[in-house]
C-alpha positions in Angstrom: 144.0 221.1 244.1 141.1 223.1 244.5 137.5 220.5 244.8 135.3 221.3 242.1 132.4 222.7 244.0 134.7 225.4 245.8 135.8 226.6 241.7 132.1 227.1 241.1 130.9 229.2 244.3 129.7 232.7 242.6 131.2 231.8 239.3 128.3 231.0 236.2 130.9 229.3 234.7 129.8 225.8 234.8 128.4 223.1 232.2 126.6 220.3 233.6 126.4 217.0 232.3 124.8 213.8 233.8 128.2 212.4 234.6 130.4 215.0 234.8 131.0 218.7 235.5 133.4 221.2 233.2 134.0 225.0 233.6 136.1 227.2 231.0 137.9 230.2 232.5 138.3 232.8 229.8 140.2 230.3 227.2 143.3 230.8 229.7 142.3 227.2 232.4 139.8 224.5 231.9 138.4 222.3 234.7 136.8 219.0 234.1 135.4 216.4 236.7 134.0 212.9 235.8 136.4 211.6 233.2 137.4 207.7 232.9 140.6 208.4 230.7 142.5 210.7 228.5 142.4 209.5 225.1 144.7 212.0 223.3 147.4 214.6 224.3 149.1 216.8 222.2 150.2 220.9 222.3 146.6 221.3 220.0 144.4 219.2 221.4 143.6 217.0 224.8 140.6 215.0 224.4 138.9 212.5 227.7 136.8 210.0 227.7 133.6 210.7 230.0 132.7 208.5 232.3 128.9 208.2 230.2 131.0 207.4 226.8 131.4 210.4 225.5 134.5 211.9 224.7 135.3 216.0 225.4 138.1 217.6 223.4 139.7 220.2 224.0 141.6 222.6 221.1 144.0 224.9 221.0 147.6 225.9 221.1 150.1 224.8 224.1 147.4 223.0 225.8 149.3 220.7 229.0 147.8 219.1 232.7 148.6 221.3 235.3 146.5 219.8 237.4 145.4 216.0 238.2 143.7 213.9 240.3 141.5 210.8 239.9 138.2 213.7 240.4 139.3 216.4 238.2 141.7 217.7 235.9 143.3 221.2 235.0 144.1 222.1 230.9 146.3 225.4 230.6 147.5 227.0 227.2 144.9 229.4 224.5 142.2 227.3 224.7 139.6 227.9 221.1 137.1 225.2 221.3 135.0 222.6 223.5 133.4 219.7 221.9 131.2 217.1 223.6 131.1 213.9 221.5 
């Protein structure tokens, strides 16, 4: 897996939180670093707790991990929405 600061050289791509770090590529792969646990999965919807409390879910349709490590994690499928909580 590919460290989080490599994904963002050149891209724009990136949301920054306190606590963690998430970038969307064109609804098609979502990276996310600084979670503490994944609280829901499901085909429509992923959702992590952050490591500051809140939560991030992701929606969609045919949403799985690709990608995990205890730093970051990779969400494939349509992805429609991001919601911090």
């Amino acid at each position: 897996m590919y460290s989080f600061d490599s994904l963002l050289d050149g891209s724009g791509l990136v949301s920054s939180g306190v606590q963690y770090r998430y970038m969307n590529f064109g609804g098609k792969a979502f990276y996310l670093a600084g979670f503490k646990e994944i609280l829901l999965l499901s085909p429509e919807c992923v959702v992590f707790r952050l490591k500051d409390r809140d939560q991030i879910s992701i929606s969609g349709e045919n949403l799985s991990l690709k990608e995990m490590d205890t730093e970051m994690v990779m969400v494939t499928g349509v992805i429609r929405l991001v919601e911090v909580k």
